[in-house]
DRENPA-3360 file (N, C-alpha, C; in nm, 2 decimals, always signed):
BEGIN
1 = XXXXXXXX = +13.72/+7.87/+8.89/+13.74/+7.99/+8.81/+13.61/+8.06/+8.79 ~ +13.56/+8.14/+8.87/+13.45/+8.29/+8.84/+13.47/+8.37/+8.72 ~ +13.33/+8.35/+8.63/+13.36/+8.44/+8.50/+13.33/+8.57/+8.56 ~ +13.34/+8.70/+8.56/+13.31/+8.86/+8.58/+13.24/+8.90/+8.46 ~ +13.28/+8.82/+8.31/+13.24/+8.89/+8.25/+13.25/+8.84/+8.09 ~ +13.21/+8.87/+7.99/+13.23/+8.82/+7.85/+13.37/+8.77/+7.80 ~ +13.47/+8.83/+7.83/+13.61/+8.84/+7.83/+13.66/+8.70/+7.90 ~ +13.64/+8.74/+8.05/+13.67/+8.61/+8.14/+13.60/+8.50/+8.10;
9 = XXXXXXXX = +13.45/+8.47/+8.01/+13.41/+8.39/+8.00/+13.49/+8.31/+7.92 ~ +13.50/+8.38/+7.79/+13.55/+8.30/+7.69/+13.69/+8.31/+7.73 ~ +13.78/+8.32/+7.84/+13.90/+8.28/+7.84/+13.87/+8.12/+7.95 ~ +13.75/+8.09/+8.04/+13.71/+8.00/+8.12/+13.67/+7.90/+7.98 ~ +13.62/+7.90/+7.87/+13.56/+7.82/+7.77/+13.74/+7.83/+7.66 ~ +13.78/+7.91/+7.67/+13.93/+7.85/+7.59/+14.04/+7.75/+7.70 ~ +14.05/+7.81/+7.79/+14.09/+7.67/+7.87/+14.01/+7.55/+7.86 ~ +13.92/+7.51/+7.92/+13.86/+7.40/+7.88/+13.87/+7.35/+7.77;
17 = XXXXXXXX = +13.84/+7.40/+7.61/+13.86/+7.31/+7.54/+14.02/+7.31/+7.51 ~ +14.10/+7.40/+7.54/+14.23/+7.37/+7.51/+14.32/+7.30/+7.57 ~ +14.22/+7.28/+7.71/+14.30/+7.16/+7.80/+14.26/+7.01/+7.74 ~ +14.13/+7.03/+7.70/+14.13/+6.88/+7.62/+14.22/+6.88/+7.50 ~ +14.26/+6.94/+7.43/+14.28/+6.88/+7.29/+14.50/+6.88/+7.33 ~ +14.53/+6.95/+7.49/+14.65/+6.92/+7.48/+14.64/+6.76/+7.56 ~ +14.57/+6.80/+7.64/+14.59/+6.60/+7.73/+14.59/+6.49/+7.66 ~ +14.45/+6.49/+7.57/+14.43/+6.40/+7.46/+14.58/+6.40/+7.37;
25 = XXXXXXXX = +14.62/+6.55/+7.33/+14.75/+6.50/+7.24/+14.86/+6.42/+7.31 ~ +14.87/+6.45/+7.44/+14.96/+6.39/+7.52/+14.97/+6.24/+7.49 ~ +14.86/+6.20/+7.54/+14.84/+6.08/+7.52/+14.86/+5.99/+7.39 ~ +14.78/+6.08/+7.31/+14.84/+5.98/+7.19/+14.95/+5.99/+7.14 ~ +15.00/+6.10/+7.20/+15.19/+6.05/+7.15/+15.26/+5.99/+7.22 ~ +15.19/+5.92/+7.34/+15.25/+5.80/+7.42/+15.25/+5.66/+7.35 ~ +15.15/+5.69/+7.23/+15.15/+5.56/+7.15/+15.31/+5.51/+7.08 ~ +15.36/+5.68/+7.04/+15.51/+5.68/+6.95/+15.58/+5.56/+6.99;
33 = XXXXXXXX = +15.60/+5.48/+6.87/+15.70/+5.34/+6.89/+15.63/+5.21/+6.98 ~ +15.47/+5.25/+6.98/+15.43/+5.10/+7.06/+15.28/+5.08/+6.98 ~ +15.25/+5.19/+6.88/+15.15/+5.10/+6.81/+15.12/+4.97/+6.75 ~ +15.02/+4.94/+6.71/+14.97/+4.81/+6.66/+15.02/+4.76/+6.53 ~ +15.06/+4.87/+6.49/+15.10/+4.88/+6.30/+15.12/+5.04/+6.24 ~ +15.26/+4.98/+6.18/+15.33/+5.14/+6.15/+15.23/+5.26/+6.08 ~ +15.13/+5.17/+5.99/+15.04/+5.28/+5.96/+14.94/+5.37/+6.07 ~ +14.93/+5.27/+6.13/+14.85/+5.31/+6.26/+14.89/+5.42/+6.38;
41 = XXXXXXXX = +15.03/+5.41/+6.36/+15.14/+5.45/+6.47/+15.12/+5.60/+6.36 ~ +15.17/+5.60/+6.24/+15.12/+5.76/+6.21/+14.99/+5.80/+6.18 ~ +14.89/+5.73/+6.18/+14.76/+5.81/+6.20/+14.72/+5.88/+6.36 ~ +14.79/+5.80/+6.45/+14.76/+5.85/+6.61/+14.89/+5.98/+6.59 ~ +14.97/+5.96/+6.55/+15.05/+6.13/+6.60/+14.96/+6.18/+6.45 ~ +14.92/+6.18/+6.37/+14.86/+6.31/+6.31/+14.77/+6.36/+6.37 ~ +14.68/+6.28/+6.43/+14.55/+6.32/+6.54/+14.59/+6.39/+6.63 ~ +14.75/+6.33/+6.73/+14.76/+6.42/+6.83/+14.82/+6.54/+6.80;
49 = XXXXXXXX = +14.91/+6.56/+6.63/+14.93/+6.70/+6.58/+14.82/+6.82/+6.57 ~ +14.74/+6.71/+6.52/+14.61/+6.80/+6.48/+14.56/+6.89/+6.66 ~ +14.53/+6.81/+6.77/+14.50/+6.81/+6.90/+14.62/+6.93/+6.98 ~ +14.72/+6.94/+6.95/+14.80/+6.99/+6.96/+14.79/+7.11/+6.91 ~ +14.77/+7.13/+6.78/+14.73/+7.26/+6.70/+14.61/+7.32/+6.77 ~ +14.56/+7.28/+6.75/+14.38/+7.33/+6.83/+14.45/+7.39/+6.98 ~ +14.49/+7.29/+7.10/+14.54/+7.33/+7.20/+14.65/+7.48/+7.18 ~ +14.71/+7.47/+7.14/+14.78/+7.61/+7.11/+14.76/+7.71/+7.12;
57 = XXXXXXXX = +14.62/+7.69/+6.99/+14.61/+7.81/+6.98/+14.44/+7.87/+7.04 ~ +14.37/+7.79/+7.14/+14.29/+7.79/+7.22/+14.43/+7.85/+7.33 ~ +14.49/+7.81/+7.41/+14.56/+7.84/+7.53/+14.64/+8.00/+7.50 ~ +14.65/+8.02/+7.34/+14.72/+8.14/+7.35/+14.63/+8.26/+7.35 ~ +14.44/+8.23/+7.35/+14.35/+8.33/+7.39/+14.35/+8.34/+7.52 ~ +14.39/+8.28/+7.62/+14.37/+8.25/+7.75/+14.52/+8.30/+7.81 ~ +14.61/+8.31/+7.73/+14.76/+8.35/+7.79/+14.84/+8.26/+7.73 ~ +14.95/+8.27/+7.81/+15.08/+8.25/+7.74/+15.09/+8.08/+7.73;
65 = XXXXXXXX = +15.10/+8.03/+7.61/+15.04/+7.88/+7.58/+15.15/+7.78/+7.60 ~ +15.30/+7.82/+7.64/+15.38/+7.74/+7.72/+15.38/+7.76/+7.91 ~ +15.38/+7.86/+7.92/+15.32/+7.88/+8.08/+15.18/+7.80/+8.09 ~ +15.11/+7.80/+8.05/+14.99/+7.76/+8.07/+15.00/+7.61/+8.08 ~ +15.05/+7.54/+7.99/+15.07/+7.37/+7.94/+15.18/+7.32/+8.02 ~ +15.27/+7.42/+8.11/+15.42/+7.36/+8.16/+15.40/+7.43/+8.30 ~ +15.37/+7.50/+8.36/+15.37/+7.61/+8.45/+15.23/+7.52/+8.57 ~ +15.09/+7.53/+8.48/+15.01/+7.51/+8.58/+15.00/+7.43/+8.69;
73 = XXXXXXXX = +14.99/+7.38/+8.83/+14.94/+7.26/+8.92/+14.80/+7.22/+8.81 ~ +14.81/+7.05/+8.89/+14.72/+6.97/+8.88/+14.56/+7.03/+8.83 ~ +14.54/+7.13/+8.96/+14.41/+7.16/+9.01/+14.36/+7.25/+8.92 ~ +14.45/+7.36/+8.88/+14.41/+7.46/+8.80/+14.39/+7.42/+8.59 ~ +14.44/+7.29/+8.57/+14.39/+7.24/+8.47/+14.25/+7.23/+8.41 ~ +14.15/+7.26/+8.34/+14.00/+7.22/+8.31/+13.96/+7.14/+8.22 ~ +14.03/+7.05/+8.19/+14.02/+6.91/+8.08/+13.93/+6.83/+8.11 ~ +13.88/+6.75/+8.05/+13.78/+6.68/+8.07/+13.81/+6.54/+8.14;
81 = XXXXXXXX = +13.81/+6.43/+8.25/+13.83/+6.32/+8.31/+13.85/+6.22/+8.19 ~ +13.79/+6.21/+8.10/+13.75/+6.14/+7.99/+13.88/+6.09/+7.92 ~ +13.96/+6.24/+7.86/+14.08/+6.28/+7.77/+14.20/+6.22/+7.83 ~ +14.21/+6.23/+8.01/+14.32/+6.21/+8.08/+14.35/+6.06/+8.10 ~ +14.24/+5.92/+8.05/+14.21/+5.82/+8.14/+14.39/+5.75/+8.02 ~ +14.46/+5.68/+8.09/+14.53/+5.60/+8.05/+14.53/+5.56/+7.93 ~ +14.58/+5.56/+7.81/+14.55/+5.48/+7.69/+14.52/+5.34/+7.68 ~ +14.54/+5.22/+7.80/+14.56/+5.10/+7.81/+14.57/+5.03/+7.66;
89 = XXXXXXXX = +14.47/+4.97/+7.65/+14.54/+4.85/+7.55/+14.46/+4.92/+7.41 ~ +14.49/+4.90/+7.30/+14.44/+4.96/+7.17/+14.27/+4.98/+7.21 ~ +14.22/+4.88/+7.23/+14.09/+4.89/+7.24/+14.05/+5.03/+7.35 ~ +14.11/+5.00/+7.42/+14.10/+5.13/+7.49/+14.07/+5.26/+7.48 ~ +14.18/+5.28/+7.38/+14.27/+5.45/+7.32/+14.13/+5.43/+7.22 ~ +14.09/+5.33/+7.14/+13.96/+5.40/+7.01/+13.88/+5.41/+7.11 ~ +13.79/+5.34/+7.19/+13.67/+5.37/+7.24/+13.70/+5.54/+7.28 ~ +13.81/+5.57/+7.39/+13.81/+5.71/+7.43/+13.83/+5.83/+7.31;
97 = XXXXXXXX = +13.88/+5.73/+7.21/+13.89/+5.81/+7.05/+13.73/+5.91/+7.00 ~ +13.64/+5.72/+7.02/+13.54/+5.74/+6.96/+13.43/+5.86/+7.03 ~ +13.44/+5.81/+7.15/+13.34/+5.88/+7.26/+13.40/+6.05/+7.27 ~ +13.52/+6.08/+7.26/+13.58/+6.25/+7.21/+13.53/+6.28/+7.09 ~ +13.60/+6.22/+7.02/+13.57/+6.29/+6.85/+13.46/+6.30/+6.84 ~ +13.35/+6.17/+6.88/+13.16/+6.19/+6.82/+13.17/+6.35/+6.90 ~ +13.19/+6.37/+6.98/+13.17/+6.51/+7.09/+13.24/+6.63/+7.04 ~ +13.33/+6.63/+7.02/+13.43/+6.73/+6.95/+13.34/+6.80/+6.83;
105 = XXXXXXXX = +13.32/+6.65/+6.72/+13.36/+6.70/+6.58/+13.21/+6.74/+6.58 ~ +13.07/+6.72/+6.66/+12.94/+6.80/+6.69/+12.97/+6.94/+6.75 ~ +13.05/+6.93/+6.87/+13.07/+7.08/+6.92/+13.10/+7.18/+6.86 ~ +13.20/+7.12/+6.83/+13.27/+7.22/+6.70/+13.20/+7.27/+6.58 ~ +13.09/+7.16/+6.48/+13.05/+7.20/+6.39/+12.92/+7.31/+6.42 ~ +12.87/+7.32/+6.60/+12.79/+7.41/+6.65/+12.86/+7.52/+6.67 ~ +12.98/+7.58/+6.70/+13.05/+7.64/+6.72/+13.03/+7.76/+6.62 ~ +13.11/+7.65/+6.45/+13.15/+7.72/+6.37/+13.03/+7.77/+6.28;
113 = XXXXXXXX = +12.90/+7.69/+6.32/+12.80/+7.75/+6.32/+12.70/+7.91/+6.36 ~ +12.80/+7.94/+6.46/+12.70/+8.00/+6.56/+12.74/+8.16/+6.54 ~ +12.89/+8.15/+6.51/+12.98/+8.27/+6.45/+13.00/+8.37/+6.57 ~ +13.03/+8.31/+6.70/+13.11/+8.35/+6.83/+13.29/+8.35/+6.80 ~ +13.30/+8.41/+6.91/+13.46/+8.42/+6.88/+13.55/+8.29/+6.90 ~ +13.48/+8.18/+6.88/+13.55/+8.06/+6.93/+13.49/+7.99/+6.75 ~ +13.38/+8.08/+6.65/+13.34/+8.01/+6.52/+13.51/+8.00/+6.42 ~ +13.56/+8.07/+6.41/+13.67/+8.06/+6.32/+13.75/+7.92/+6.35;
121 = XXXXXXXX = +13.79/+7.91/+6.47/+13.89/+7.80/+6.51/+13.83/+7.66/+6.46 ~ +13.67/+7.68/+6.52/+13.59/+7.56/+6.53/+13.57/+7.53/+6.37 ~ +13.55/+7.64/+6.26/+13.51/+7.60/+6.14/+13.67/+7.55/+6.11 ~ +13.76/+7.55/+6.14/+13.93/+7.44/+6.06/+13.94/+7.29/+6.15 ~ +13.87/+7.30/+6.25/+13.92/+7.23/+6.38/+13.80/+7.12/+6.33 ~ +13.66/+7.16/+6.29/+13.58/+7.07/+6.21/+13.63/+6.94/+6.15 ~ +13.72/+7.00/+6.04/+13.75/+6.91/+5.91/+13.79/+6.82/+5.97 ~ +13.94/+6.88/+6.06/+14.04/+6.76/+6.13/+13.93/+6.67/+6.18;
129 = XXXXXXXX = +13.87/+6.71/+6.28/+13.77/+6.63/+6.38/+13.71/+6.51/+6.33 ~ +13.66/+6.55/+6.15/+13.56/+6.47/+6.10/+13.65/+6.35/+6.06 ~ +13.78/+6.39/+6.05/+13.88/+6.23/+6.03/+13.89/+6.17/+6.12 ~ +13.92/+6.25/+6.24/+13.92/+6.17/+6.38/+13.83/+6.14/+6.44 ~ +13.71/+6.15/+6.37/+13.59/+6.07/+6.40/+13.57/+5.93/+6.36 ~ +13.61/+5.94/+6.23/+13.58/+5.85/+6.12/+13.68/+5.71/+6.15 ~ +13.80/+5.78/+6.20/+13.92/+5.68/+6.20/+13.85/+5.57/+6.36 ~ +13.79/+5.62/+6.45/+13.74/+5.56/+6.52/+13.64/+5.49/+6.55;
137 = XXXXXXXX = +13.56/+5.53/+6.47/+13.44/+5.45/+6.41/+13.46/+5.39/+6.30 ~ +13.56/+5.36/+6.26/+13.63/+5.21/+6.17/+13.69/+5.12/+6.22 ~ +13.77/+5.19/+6.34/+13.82/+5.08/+6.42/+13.76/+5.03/+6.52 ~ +13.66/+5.08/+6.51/+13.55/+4.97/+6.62/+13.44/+4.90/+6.57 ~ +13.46/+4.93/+6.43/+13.38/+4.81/+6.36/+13.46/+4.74/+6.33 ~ +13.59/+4.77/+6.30/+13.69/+4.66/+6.25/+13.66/+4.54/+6.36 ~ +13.74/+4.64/+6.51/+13.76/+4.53/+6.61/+13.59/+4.47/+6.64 ~ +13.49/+4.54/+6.66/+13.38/+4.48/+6.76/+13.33/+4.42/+6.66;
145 = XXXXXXXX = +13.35/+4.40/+6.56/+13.31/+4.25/+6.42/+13.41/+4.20/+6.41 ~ +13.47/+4.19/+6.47/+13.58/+4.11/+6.38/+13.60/+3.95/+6.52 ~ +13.69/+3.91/+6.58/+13.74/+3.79/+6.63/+13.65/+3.80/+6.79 ~ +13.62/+3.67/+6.82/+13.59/+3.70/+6.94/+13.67/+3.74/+7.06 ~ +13.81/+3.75/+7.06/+13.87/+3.80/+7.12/+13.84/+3.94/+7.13 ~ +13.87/+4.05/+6.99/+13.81/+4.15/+6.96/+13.71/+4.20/+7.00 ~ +13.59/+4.17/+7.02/+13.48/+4.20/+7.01/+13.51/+4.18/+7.17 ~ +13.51/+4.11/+7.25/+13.52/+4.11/+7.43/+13.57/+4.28/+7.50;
153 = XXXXXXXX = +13.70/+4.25/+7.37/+13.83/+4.38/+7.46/+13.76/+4.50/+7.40 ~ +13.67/+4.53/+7.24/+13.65/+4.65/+7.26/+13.52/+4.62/+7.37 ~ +13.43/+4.52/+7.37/+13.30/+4.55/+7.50/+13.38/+4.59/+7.61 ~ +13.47/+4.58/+7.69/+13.55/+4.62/+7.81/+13.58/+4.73/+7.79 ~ +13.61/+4.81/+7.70/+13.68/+4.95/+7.69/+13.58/+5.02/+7.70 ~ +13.47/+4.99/+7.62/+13.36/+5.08/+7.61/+13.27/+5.09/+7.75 ~ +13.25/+5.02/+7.79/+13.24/+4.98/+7.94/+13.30/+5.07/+8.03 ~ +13.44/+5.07/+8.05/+13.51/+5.10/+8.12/+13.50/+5.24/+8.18;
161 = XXXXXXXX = +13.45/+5.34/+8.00/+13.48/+5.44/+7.97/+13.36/+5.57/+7.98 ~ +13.26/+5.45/+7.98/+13.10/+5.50/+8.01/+13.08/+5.61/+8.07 ~ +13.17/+5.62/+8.17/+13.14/+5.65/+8.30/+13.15/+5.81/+8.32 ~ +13.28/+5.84/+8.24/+13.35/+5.98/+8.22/+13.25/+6.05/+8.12 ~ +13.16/+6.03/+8.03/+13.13/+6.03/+7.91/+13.01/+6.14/+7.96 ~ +12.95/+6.15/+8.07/+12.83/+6.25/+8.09/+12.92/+6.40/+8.12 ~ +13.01/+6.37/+8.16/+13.08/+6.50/+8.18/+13.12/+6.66/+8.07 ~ +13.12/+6.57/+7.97/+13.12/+6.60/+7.81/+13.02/+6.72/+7.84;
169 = XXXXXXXX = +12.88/+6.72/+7.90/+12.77/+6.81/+7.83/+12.76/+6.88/+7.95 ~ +12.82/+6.89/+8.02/+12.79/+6.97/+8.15/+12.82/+7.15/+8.10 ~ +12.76/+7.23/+8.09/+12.76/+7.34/+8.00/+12.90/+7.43/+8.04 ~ +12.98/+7.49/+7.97/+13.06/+7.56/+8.00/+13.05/+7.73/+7.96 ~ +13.11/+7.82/+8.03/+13.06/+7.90/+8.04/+13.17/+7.95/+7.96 ~ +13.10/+8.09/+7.86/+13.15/+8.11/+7.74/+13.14/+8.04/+7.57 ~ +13.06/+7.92/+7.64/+13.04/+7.88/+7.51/+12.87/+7.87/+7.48 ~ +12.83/+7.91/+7.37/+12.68/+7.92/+7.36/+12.61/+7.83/+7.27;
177 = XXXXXXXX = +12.62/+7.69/+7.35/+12.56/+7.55/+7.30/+12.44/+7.46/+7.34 ~ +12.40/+7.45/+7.30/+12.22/+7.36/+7.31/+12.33/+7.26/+7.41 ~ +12.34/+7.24/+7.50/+12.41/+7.11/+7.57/+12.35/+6.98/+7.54 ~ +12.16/+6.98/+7.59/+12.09/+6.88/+7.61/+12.07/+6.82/+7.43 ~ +12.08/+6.88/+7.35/+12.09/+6.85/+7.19/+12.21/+6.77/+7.17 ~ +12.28/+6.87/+7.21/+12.45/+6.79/+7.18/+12.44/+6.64/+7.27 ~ +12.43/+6.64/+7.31/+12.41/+6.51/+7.45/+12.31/+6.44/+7.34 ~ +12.23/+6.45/+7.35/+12.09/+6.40/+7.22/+12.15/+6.30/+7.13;
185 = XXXXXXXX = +12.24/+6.38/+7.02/+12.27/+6.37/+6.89/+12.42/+6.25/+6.88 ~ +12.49/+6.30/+7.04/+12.60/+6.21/+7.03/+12.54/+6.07/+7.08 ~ +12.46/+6.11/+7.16/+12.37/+5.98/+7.21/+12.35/+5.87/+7.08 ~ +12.31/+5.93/+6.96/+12.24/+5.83/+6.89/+12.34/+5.84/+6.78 ~ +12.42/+5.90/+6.78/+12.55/+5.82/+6.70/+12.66/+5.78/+6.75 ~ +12.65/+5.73/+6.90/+12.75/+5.66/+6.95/+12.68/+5.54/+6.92 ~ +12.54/+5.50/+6.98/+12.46/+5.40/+6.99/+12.47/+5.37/+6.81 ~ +12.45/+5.45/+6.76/+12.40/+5.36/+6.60/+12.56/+5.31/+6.59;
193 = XXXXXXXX = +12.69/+5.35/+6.60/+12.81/+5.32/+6.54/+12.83/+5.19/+6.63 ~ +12.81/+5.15/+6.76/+12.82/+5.05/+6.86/+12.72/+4.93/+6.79 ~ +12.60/+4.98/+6.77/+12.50/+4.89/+6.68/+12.55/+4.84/+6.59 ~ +12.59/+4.87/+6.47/+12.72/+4.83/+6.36/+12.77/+4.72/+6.37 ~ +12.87/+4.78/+6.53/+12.99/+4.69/+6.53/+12.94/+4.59/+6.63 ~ +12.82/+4.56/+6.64/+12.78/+4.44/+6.66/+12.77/+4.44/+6.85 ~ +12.79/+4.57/+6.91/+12.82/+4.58/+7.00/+12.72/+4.67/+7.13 ~ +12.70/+4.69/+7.23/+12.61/+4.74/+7.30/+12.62/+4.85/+7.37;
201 = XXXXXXXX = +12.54/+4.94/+7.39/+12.55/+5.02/+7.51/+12.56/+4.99/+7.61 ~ +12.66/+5.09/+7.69/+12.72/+5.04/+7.80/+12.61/+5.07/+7.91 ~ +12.57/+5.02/+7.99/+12.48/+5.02/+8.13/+12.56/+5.09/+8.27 ~ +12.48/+5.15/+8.33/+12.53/+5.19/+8.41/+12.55/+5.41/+8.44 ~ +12.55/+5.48/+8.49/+12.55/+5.60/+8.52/+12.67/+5.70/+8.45 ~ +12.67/+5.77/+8.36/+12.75/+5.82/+8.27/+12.82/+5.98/+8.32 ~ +12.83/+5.93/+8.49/+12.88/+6.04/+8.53/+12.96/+5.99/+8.72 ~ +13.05/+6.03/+8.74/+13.10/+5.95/+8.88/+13.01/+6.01/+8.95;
209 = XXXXXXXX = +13.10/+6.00/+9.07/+13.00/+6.03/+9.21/+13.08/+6.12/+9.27 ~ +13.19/+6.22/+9.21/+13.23/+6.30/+9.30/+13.15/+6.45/+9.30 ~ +13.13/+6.46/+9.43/+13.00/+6.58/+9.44/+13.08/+6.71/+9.41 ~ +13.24/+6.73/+9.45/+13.29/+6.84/+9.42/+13.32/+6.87/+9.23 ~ +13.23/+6.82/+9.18/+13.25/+6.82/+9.03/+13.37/+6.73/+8.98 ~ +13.45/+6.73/+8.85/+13.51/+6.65/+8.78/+13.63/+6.76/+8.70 ~ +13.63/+6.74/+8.60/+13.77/+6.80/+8.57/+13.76/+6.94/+8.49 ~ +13.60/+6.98/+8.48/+13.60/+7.07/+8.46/+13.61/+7.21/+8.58;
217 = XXXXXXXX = +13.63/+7.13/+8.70/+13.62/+7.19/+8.83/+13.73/+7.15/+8.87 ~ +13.89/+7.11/+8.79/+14.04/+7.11/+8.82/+13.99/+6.98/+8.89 ~ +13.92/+6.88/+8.94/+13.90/+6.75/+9.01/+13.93/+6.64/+8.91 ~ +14.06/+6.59/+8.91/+14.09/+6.49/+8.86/+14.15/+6.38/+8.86 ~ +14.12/+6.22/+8.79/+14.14/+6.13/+8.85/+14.33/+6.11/+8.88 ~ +14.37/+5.97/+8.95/+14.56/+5.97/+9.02/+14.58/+5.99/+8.87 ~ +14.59/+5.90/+8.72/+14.63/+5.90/+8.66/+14.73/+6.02/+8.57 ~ +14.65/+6.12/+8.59/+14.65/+6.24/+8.53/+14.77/+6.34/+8.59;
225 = XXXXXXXX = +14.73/+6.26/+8.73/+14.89/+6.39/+8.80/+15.05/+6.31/+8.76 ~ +15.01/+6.11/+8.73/+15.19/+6.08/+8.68/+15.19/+6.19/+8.50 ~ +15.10/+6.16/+8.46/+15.11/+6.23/+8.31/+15.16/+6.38/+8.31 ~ +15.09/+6.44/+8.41/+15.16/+6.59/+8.42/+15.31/+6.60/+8.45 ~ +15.33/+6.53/+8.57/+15.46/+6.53/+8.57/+15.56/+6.48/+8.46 ~ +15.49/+6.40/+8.42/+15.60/+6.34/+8.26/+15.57/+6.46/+8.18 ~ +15.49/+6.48/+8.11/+15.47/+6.61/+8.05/+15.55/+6.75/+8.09 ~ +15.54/+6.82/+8.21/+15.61/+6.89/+8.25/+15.77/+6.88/+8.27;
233 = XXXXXXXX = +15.82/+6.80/+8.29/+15.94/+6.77/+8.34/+16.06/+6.84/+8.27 ~ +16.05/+6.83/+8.15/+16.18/+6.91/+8.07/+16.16/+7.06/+8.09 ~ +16.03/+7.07/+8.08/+16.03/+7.23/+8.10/+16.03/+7.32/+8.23 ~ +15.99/+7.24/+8.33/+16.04/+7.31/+8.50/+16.18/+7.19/+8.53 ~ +16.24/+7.16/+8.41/+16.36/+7.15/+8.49/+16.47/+7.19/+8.41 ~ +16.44/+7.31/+8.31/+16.53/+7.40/+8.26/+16.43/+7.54/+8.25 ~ +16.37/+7.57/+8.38/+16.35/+7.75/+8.32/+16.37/+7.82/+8.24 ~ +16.34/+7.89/+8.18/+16.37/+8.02/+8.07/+16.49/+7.95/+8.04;
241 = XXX = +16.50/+7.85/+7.95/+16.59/+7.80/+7.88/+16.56/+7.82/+7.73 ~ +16.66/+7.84/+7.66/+16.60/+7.87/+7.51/+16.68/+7.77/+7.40 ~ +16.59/+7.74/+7.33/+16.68/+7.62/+7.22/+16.71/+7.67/+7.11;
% end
C-alpha cells in the first residue's frame, strides 16, 4: 500500500494498528471455555473487548469496518506477525500478552501525547492498555517464580516469541513516533519485568529472515490464513445478510 499523501497515510497507519488490535482480539476469544480459571477466562475476553473496540473504530477511519475485518484476502491484511502466532499453551498467550501490551500501552501513550489525529483514540485506548499490561506482567511473575515446571514453559514461550518482537518498531507511515526510543524503552521494561520473574532474555535475532518484509507488508506466517478463514466464515457465507 503507497501513501500519496496525509490522508492515505493515516488510513495506511489506521489499518495497521487496527489490524492488530482485531487479530489479537480474535485470538483471545479462542480462549472462551478453555481457560485456566474462570476468573481468568473473563479477564482474557475483557482484553479481547477492549482490542475489539480499538479495532473498530481504527478500521472505520480507513472504511467500512465489517468489509474490511470479513471481506479482505490474506495479503491485504497489515497486522503484525507477533498478534497472529497461535495462542498455544497459557504460557504462550502471556508472553505474546506481555511483548504487545509493553508496545501498545508505550505507543499509545506517544500518540496521545503528540495530539495527531490518531491522539484522541490513543489517550482512551491508554488506560485499557495499562491493565493489559499489568495483567501480563503478573502472570509472568506469577508463572516464571513460581514451580519449576512454570518457570521452563514460560522460558519456552518467551523464546519462541523473540523472534516476531523486532517487527513491532519498524516505522509506519502516518504515525509520527521516535521508533528507535520506543524500541529503547520497551527494551528495558521487558528485560526488567523478565528479571523479576526470575527469568532471561531471549537470545537470538528479533526479526525473521523473510526479505519481502513481514506482516506489515500483508507477508504472513500458515497460521494466520486457518484463523482468517474461521474468522470470516459466517460472514462470506451469508452476504448482505442482516440480523
Amino acid at each position: 500500500m503507497t501513501a500519496t499523501g496525509p490522508a492515505t497515510a493515516s488510513v495506511t497507519a489506521a489499518l495497521a494498528l487496527g489490524d492488530d488490535a482485531l487479530v489479537l482480539s480474535h485470538r483471545l476469544g479462542e480462549w472462551a471455555g478453555h481457560a485456566p480459571a474462570l476468573e481468568e477466562e473473563v479477564a482474557l475476553a475483557n482484553i479481547a473487548l477492549d482490542l475489539l473496540g480499538q479495532a473498530r473504530v481504527l478500521l472505520s477511519l480507513a472504511g467500512d469496518e465489517d468489509e474490511l475485518a470479513y471481506l479482505r484476502e490474506e495479503r491485504a491484511f497489515r497486522n503484525l506477525q507477533l498478534v497472529e502466532q497461535p495462542n498455544g499453551d497459557f504460557a504462550h498467550t502471556i508472553a505474546r500478552q506481555l511483548y504487545f501490551s509493553t508496545y501498545q500501552h508505550l505507543l499509545h501513550a506517544e500518540l496521545a501525547a503528540g495530539g495527531g489525529p490518531f491522539a484522541p483514540l490513543a489517550a482512551k485506548a491508554v488506560k485499557e492498555v495499562a491493565y493489559h499490561r499489568d495483567h501480563a506482567e503478573q502472570w509472568t511473575l506469577r508463572l516464571g517464580d513460581g514451580t519449576e515446571t512454570s518457570h521452563e514453559r514460560m522460558r519456552r514461550a518467551y523464546a519462541a516469541l523473540w523472534r516476531y518482537t523486532g517487527e513491532m518498531f519498524q516505522p509506519v507511515e502516518g504515525l509520527d513516533v521516535d521508533w528507535p526510543a520506543l524500541e529503547s524503552r520497551w527494551l528495558e521494561s521487558v528485560t526488567e519485568v523478565l528479571g523479576r520473574a526470575t527469568l532471561s532474555v531471549p537470545e537470538g535475532p528479533r526479526t525473521g529472515a523473510w526479505s519481502a518484509g513481514a506482516g506489515r507488508q500483508g507477508i504472513h506466517t500458515e497460521p494466520f490464513g486457518r484463523m482468517l478463514a474461521e474468522m470470516q466464515h459466517l460472514h462470506r457465507s451469508h452476504p448482505g445478510a442482516s440480523w
